[in-house]
C-alpha positions as CSV (number, residue, x, y, z in Angstrom):
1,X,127.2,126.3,98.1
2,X,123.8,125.4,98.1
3,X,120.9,125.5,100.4
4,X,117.5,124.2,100.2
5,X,115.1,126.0,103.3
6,X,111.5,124.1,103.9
7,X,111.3,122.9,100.5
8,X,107.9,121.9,100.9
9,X,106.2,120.0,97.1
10,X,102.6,118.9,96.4
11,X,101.4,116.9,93.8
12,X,98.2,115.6,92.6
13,X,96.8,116.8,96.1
14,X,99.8,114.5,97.7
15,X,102.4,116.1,99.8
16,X,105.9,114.9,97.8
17,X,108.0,117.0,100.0
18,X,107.5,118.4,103.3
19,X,109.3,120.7,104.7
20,X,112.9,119.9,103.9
21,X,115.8,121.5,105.1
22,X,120.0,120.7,103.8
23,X,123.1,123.0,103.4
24,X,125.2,121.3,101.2
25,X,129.2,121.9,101.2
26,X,130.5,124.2,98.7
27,X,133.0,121.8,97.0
28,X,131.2,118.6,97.8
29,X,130.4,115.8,96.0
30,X,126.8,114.6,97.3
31,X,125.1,111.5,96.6
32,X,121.0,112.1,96.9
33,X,119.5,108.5,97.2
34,X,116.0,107.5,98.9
35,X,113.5,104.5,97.7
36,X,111.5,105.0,94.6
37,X,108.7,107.4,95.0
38,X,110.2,109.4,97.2
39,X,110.5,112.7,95.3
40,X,114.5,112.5,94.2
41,X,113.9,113.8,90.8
42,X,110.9,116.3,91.8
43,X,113.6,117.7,94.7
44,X,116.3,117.9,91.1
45,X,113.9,119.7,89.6
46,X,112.8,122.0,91.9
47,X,116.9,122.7,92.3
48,X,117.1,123.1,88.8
49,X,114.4,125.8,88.2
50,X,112.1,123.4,86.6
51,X,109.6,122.9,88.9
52,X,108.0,125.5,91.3
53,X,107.6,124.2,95.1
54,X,104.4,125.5,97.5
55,X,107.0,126.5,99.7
56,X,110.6,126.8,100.9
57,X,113.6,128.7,99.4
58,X,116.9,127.3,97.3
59,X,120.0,129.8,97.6
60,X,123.1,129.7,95.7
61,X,125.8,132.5,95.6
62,X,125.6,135.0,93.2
63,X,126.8,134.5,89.7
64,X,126.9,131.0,90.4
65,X,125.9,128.6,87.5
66,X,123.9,125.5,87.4
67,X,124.2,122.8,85.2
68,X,121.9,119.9,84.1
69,X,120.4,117.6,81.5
70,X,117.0,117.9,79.7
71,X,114.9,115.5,79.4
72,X,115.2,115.3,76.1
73,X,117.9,114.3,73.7
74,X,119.6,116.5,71.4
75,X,119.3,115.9,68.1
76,X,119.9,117.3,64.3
77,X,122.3,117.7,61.8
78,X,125.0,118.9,64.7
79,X,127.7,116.5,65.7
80,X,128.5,115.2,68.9
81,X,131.8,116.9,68.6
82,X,130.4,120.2,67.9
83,X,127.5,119.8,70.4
84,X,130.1,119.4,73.0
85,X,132.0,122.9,71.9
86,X,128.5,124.7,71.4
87,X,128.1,123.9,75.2
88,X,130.5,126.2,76.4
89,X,128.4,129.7,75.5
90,X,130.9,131.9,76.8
91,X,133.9,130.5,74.7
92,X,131.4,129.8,71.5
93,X,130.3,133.9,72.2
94,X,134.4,134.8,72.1
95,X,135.2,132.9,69.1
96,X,131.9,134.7,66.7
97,X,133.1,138.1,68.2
98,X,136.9,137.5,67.8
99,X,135.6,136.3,64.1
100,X,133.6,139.5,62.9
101,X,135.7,142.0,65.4
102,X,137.2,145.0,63.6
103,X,138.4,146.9,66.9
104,X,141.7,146.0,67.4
105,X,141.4,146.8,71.4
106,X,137.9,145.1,71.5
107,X,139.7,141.9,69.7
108,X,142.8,142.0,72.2
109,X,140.2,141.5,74.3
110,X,138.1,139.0,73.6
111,X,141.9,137.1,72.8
112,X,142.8,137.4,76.4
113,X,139.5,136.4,77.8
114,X,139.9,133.3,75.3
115,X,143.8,132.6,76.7
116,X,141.7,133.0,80.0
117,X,139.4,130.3,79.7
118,X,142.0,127.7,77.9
119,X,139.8,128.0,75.3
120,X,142.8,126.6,73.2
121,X,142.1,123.3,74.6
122,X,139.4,123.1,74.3
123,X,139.2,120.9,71.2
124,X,141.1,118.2,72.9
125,X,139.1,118.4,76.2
126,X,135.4,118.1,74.2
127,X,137.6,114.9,72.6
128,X,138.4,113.7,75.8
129,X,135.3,113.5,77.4
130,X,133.1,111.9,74.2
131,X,135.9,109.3,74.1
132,X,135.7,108.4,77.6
133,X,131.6,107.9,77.5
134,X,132.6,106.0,74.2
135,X,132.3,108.2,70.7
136,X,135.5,107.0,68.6
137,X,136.5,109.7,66.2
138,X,134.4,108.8,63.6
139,X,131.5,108.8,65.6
140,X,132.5,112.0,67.1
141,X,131.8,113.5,63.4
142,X,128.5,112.0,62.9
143,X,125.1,113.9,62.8
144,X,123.3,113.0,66.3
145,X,120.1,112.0,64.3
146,X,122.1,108.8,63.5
147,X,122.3,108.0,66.8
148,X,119.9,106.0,69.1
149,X,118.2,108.0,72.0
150,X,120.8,106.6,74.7
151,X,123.9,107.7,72.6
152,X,122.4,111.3,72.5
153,X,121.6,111.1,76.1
154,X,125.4,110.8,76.6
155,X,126.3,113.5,74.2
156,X,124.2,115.7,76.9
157,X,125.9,114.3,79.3
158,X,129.3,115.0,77.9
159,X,127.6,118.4,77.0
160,X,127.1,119.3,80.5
161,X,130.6,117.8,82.0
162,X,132.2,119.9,79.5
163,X,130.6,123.3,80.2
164,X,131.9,122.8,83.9
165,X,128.8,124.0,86.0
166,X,129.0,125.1,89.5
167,X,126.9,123.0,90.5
168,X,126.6,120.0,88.7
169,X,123.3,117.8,89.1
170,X,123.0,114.4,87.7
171,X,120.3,112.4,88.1
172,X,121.1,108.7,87.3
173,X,123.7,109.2,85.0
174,X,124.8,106.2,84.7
175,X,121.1,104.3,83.3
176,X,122.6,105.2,79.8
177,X,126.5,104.2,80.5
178,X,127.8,100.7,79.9
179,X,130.6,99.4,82.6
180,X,133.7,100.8,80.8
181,X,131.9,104.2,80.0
182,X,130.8,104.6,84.0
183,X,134.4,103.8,85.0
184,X,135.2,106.8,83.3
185,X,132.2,108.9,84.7
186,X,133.7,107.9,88.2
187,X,137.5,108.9,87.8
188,X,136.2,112.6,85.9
189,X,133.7,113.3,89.1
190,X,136.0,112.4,91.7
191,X,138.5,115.2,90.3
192,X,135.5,117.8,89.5
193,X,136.5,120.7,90.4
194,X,132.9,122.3,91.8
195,X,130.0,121.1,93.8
196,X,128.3,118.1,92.5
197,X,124.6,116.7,93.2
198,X,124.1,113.1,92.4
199,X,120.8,111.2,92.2
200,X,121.7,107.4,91.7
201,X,121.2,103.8,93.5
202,X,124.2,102.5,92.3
203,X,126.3,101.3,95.6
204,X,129.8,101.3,94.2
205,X,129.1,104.0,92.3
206,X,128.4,106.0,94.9
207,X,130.9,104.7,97.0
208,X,134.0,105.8,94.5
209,X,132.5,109.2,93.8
210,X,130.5,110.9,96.8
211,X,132.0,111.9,99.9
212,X,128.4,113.2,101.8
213,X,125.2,111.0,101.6
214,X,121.6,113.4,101.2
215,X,119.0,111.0,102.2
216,X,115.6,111.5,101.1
217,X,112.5,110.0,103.0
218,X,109.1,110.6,104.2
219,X,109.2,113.7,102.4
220,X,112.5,114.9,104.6
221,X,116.3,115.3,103.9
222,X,119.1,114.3,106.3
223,X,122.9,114.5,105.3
224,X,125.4,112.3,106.2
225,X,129.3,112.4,106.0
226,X,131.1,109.8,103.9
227,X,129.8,107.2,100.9
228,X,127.2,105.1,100.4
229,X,128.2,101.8,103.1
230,X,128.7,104.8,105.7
231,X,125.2,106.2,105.8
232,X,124.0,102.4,105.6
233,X,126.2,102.3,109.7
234,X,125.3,105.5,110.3
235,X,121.5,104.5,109.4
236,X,121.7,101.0,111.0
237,X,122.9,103.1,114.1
238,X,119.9,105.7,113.7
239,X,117.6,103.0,113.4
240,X,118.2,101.7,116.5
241,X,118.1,104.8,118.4
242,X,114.7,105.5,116.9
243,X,113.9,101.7,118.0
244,X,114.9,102.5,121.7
245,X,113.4,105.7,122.2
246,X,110.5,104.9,120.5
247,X,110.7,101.7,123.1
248,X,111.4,104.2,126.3
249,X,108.5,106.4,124.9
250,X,105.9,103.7,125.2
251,X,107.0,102.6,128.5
252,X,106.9,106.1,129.6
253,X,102.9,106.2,128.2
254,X,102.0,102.9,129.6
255,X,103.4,104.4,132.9
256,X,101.2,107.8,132.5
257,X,98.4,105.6,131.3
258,X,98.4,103.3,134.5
259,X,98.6,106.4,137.1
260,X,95.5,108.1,135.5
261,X,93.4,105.2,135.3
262,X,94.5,104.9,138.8
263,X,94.5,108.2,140.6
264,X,91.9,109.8,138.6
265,X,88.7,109.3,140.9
266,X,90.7,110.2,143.8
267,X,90.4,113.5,145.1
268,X,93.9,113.6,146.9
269,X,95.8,112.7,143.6
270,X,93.5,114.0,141.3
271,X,95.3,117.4,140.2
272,X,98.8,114.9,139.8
273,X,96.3,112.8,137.2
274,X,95.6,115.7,135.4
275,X,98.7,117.0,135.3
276,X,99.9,113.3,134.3
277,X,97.0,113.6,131.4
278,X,98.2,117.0,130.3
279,X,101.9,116.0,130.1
280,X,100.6,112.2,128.0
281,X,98.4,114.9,125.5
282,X,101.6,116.7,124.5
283,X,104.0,113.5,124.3
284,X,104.6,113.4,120.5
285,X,105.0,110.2,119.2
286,X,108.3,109.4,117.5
287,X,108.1,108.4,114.3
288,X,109.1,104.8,113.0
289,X,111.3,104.6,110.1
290,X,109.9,103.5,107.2
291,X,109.9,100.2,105.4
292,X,108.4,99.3,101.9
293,X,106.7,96.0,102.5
294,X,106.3,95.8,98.7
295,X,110.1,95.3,98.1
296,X,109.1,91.5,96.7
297,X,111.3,89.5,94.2
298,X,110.1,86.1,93.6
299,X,110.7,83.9,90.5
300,X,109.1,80.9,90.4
301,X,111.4,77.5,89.7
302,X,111.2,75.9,86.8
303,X,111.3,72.3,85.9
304,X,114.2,70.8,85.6
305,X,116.3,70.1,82.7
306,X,118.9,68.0,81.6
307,X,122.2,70.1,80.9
308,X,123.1,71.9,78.5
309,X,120.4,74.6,77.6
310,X,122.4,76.0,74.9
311,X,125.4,75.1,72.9
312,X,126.8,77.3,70.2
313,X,129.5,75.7,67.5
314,X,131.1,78.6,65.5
315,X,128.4,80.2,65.3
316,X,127.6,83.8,63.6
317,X,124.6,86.2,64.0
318,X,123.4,90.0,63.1
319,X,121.0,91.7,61.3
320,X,120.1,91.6,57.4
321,X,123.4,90.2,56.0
322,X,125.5,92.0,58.4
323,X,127.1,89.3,61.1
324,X,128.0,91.2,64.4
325,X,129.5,88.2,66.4
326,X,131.2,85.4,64.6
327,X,133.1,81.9,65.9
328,X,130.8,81.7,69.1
329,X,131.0,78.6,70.8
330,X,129.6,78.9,74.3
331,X,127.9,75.9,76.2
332,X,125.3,77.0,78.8
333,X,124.2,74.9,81.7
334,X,120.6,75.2,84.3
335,X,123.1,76.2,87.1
336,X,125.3,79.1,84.9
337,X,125.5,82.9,86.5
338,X,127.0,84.6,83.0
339,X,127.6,88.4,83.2
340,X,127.9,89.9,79.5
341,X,130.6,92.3,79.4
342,X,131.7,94.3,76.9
343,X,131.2,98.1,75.7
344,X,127.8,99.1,74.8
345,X,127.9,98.5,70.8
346,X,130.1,95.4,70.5
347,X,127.1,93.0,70.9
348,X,125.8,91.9,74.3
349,X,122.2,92.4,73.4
350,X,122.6,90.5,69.8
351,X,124.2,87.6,71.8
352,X,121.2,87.7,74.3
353,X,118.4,88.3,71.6
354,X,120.4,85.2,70.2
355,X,120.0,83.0,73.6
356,X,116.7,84.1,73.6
357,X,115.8,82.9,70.0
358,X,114.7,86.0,68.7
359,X,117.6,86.2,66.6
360,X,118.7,82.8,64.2
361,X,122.3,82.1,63.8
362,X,123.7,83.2,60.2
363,X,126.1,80.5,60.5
364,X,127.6,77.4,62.1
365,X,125.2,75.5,65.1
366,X,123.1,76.1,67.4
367,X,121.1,73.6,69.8
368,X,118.9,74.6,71.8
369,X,116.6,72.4,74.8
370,X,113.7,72.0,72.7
371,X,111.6,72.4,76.5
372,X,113.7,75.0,77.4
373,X,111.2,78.2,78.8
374,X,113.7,81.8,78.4
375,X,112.4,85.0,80.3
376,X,113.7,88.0,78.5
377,X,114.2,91.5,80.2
378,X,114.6,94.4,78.4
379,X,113.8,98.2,79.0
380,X,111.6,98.8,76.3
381,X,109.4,96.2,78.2
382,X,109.1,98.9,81.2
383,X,108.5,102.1,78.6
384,X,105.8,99.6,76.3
385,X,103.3,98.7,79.4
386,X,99.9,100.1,78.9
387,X,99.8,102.8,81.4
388,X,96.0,102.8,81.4
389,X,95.8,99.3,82.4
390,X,96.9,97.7,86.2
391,X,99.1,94.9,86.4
392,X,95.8,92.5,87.4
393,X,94.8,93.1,83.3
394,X,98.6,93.0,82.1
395,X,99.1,89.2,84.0
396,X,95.6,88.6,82.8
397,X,96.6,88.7,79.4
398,X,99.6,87.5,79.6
399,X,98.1,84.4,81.3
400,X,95.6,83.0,78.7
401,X,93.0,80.3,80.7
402,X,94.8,80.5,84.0
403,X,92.6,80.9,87.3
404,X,92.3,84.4,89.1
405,X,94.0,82.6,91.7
406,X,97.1,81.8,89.6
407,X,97.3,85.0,88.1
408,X,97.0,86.8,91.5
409,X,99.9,84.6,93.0
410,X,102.2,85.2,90.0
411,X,101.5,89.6,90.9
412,X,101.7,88.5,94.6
413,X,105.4,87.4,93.9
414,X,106.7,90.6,92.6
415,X,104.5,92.7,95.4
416,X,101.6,93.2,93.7
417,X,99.0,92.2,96.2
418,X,95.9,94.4,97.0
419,X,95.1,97.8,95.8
420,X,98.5,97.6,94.0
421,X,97.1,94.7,91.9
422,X,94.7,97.3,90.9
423,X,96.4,100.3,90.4
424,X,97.1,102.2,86.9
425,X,100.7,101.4,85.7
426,X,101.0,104.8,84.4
427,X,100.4,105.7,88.7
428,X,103.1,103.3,89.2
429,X,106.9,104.0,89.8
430,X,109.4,103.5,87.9
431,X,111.1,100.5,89.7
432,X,107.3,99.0,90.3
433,X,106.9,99.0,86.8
434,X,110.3,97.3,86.4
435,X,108.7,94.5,88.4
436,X,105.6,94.2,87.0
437,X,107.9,93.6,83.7
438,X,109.6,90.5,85.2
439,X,106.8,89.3,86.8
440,X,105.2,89.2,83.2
441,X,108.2,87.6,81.8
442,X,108.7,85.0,84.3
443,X,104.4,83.6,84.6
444,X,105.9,80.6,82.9
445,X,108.7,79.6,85.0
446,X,111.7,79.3,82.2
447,X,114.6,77.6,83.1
448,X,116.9,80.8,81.9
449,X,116.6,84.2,82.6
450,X,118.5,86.8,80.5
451,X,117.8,90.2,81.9
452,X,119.9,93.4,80.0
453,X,119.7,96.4,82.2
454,X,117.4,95.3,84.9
455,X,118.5,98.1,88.0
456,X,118.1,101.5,85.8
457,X,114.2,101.9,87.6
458,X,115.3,99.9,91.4
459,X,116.4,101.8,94.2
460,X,119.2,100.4,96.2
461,X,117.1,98.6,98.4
462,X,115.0,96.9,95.3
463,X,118.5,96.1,93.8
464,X,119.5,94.1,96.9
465,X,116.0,92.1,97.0
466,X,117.2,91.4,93.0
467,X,120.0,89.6,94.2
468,X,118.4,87.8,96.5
469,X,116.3,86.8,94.5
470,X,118.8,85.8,91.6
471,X,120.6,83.8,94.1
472,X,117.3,81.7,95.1
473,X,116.5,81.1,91.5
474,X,117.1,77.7,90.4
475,X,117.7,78.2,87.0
476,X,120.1,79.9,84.7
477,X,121.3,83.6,84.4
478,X,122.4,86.0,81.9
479,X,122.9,89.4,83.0
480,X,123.9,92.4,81.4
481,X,124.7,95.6,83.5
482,X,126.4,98.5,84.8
483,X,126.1,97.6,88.0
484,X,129.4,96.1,89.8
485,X,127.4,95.2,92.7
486,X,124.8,93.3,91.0
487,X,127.7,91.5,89.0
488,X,129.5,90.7,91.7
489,X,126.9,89.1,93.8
490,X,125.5,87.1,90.9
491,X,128.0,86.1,88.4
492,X,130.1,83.2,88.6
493,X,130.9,83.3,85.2
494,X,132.0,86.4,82.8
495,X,132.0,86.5,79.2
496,X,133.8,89.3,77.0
497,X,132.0,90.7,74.4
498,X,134.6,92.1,71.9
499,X,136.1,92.2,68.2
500,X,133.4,90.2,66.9
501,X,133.2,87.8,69.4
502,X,132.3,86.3,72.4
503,X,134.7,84.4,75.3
504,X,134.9,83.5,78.7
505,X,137.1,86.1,80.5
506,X,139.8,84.1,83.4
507,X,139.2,86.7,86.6
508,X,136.9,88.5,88.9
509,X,135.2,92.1,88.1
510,X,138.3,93.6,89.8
511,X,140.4,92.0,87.3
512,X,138.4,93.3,84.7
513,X,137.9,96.5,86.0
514,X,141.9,96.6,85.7
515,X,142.2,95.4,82.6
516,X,139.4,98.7,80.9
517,X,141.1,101.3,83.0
518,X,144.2,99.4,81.5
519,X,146.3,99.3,84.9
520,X,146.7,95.6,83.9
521,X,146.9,95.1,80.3
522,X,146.9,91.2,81.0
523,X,144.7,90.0,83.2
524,X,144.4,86.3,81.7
525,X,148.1,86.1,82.7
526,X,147.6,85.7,86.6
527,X,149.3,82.2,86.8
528,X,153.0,83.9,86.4
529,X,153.7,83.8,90.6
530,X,153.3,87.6,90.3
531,X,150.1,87.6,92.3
532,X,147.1,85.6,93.4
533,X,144.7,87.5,93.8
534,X,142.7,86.7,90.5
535,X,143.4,83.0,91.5
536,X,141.9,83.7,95.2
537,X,138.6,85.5,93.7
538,X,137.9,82.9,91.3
539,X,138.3,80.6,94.4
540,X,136.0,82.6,96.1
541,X,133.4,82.6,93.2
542,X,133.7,78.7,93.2
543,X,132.8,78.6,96.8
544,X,130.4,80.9,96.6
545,X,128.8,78.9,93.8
546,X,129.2,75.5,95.5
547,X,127.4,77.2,98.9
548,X,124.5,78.6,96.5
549,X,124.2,75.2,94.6
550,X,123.7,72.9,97.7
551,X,121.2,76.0,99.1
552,X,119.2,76.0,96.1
553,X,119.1,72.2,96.1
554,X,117.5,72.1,99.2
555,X,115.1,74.9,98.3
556,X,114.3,72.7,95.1
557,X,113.6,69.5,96.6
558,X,111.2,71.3,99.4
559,X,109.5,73.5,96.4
560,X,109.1,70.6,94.4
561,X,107.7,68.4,97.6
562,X,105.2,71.5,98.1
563,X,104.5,71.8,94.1
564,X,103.8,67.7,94.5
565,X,101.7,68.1,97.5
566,X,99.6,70.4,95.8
567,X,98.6,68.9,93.3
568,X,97.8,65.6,94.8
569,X,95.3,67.3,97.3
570,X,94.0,68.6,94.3
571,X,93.6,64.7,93.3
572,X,92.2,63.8,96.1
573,X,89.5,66.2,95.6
574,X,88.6,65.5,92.1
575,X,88.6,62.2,93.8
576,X,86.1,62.6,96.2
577,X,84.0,65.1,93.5
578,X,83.8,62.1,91.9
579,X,83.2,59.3,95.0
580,X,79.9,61.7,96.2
581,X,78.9,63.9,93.5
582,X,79.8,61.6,89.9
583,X,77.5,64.3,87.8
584,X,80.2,66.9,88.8
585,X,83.1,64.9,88.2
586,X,85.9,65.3,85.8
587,X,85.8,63.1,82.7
588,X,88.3,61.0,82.9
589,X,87.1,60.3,86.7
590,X,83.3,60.1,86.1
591,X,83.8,56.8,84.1
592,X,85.5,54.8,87.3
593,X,83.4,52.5,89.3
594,X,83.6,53.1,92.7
595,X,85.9,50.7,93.6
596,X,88.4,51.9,91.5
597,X,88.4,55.3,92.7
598,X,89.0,54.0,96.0
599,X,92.1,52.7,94.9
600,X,92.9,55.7,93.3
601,X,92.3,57.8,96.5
602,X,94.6,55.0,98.1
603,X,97.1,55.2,95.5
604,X,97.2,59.2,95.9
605,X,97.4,59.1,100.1
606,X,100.7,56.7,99.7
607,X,102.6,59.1,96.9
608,X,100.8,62.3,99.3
609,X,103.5,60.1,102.6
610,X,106.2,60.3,100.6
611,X,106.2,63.6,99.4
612,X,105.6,64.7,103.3
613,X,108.7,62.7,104.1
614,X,110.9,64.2,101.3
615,X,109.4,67.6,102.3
616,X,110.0,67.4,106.1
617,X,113.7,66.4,105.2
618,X,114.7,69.1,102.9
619,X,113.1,71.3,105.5
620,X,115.1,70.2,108.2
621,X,117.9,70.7,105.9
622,X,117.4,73.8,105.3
623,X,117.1,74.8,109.2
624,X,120.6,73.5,109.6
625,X,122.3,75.1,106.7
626,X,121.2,78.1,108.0
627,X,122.1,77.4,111.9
């Protein structure tokens, strides 16, 4: 169906693609993934007609038709409804001709051509597809300028899935999809009738949807059969190939190496040396896969805090008079993993912007830790970074009076040592700039993290260092995504967000995945005998929560015994500044007499012992929970 021959792109003097080579299967459904950087949406591009490459060729059969979304939204006094119609040229072309035709023949045909392409159901199938990515019938009849970017975004996308392509690229559709709407995206693509090219980093949703995998790296393209957890064997199982041979390679150079330097100066073996030399010149070295070193997620603990950060008591908030979410009453602990579900529209980010205080409850209580520290993540934090400044100035900033040092380490948790400290944020990738944004939010170490839509700029690689990460954070988490993965590895707690409200919802994802795709109109109603599997996954979560606890327990105690440590050798210094050099010497420390800042060095040794002790403990702790 498609075929892309030496596709070969430079940009900004930097070679983007080189020399890349795929036949895709006419028919298939093909996920392109690589890391961020790598040229995914250039290679769309170039596919699409948008972008010219230096070299290389892309083929497609005659008459065949490509389909994909512009960059930007549509807008105007047009309707989603009839933005969806207009798609289809060919039917929209019939129905003006059928309209202003005065040749009966020419009209009979132009009828028969419309009974062709169904065009009678057409109506219902534009309906169809807006409901599923979330327009209700009034908002199908709306203008699109009342719409927020993000809604129009969809409307293209419904646009395009309407007018039924060829071949049908998508690049992250998804990023403007809540949960229920991608559900839907996945059951319409894995019936799409034509070929389908798929950029995203989403793990499930490429598992459910893709049956070939078009990896993109170092500039190169390799396809492999089945979803996404069957390249990650089949790459697992190419890595280590590469590993061996690169392994046998050496050995065979070392070898080569050894009978030159030997046999060289002889005259008897000299022609076998230089025959040995010749045959080392043209060994080609095999090339190592490659690995991002900057993949770095690392949010700093925060103090602790007595429980509960936040309890809401029939509460009610919105905008102007206008409540959005009334009767909330939700208590949230240091230790909570809360996934925000709900349709995009019923409230999650009012509910967050309400944790987060920048929203004040209309009605009823709220009480709040008045120490409490809350890190808020949003995507107009990505788009709003100065691109003309590097992430050294935005920490700077955003860290008034703290030492180069300390502003360094904060970038250094997120991957932002070295040149890349120092590098334009507008020269920066999408999913770097997504770090550098919680980085920012997180210099302070709060004790509750609410992040809406974190993955749209990670790869799936970045996504799993996320997790990690979330799981080694020791304090709170409120997270709202489309991401089932990221849900399902970090949530121990779910929370509906619907009619007006907000709840705890009794299951797992699956269950809740059930009860949109309404295959089980009850999920709350698991403890009739019929089944246990919502029982057994909430088991599960427990454990898994009870495991995590004691882990980040014993990474507390060692970070806190390291924090403690720290700053007493940075006692014991002022200390001593003030024993030998008194003119140099803080304040507070300048006024003590000698002897007493020899007690205070002997006071700061004895708490230094026991901080060593409770270090060394949680540290062999630690070693044994992970034996």
């Amino acid at each position: 169906m498609l075929n892309l021959t030496g596709i070969t792109v430079r940009l900004g003097g930097r070679t983007i693609i080189d020399d890349a080579t795929a036949k895709l299967p006419p028919g298939g459904r093909v996920g392109l993934i690589g890391r961020n950087g790598a040229g995914k949406s250039t290679l769309v591009r170039v596919i699409a007609g948008m972008l010219e490459a230096d070299a290389g060729d892309v083929t497609m059969p005659r008459g065949s038709r490509l389909g994909y979304i512009a960059q930007e939204a549509p807008g105007g006094d047009a309707t989603p409804f009839e933005t969806v119609l207009a798609a289809d040229t060919e039917r929209a072309e019939l129905v003006a001709r059928s309209e202003d035709c005065s040749d009966p023949q020419a009209l009979a045909e132009v009828h028969d051509r419309l009974i062709a392409i169904e065009a009678h159901s057409a109506p219902s199938r534009a309906a169809q597809i807006l409901v599923g990515l979330g327009f209700d019938e009034e908002a199908q009849h709306r203008p699109l300028e009342s719409f927020s970017g993000g809604w129009r975004m969809r409307v293209a996308l419904a646009a395009l899935l309407f007018s039924q392509p060829d071949l049908l690229l998508l690049d992250e559709p998804s990023n403007h999809l809540d949960l229920e709407a991608v559900l839907w995206l996945e059951d319409f693509l894995r019936s799409y009738p034509a070929t389908i090219l798929l950029v995203s980093h989403e793990r499930d949703f490429l598992n459910n949807v893709v049956d070939h995998i078009l990896h993109l790296s170092g500039g190169k393209l390799t396809l492999y059969p089945g979803g996404y957890d069957a390249f990650e064997r089949q790459r697992a199982e190419r890595q280590a190939q590469i590993a061996s041979a690169r392994a046998k390679q050496q050995a065979q150079r070392d070898h080569l190496q050894e009978y030159i330097a030997k046999n060289s100066a002889r005259a008897s073996t000299a022609k076998q040396a230089q025959s040995r030399a010749k045959a080392l010149a043209k060994l080609q070295p095999i090339a190592e896969l490659i690995d991002d070193p900057s993949l770095s997620f690392d949010f700093p603990p925060p103090d602790e805090l007595r429980p509960p950060l936040i309890t809401l008591d029939l509460a009610s908030v919105g905008y102007g008079d206008t409540p959005i979410l009334q009767r909330l009453n939700l208590r949230i602990d240091p230790d909570d993993r809360i996934a925000l579900l709900g349709r995009n529209g019923n409230g999650k980010t009012t509910l967050a912007r309400l944790l987060a205080a920048q929203l004040a409850p209309m009605d009823g209580k709220m009480a709040a830790s008045g120490k409490m520290r809350v890190g808020y993540f949003t995507q107009y934090q990505v788009e709003e970074l100065d691109r003309s400044e590097t992430p050294l100035q935005h920490m700077t900033v955003a860290m008034p009076g703290a030492s180069p040092g300390a502003v360094r380490a904060q970038l250094g948790r997120f991957g932002f040592a070295g040149p890349k400290a120092t590098t334009e944020v507008g020269k920066l990738s999408g999913g770097e700039r997504a770090r550098l944004a919680l980085a920012l939010i997180t210099r302070d170490a709060p004790h509750m993290l609410i992040l809406d839509e974190p993955t749209n700029h990670l790869d799936v690689d970045a996504r799993e260092a996320l997790i990690q990460a979330l799981n080694d954070y020791t304090g709170a988490v409120i997270i709202v995504s489309h991401d089932r993965h990221m849900l399902e590895m970090t949530a121990d707690r779910l929370v509906l967000v619907d009619s007006g409200t907000a709840r705890d919802f009794d299951g797992s994802i699956d269950d809740y995945i059930a009860f949109v795709l309404a295959k089980d109109p009850a999920p709350a109603r698991r403890g009739d005998g019929d089944s246990t599997r919502g029982v057994n996954k909430k088991e599960a979560r427990k454990a898994a929560a009870e495991a995590r606890e004691k882990g980040q327990e014993i990474r507390k105690r060692a970070k806190a015994a390291e924090a403690e440590l720290e700053k007493l050798a940075a006692q014991i210094k002022a200390v001593d500044q003030a024993m030998f050099d008194p003119k140099a010497a803080e304040p507070a420390l300048a006024k003590l007499t000698m002897s007493d800042l020899m007690i205070r060095r002997a006071e700061i040794e004895a708490r230094i012992e026991a901080a060593e002790a409770v270090w060394l403990e949680a540290s062999e702790a630690l070693e044994a929970s992970l034996a």
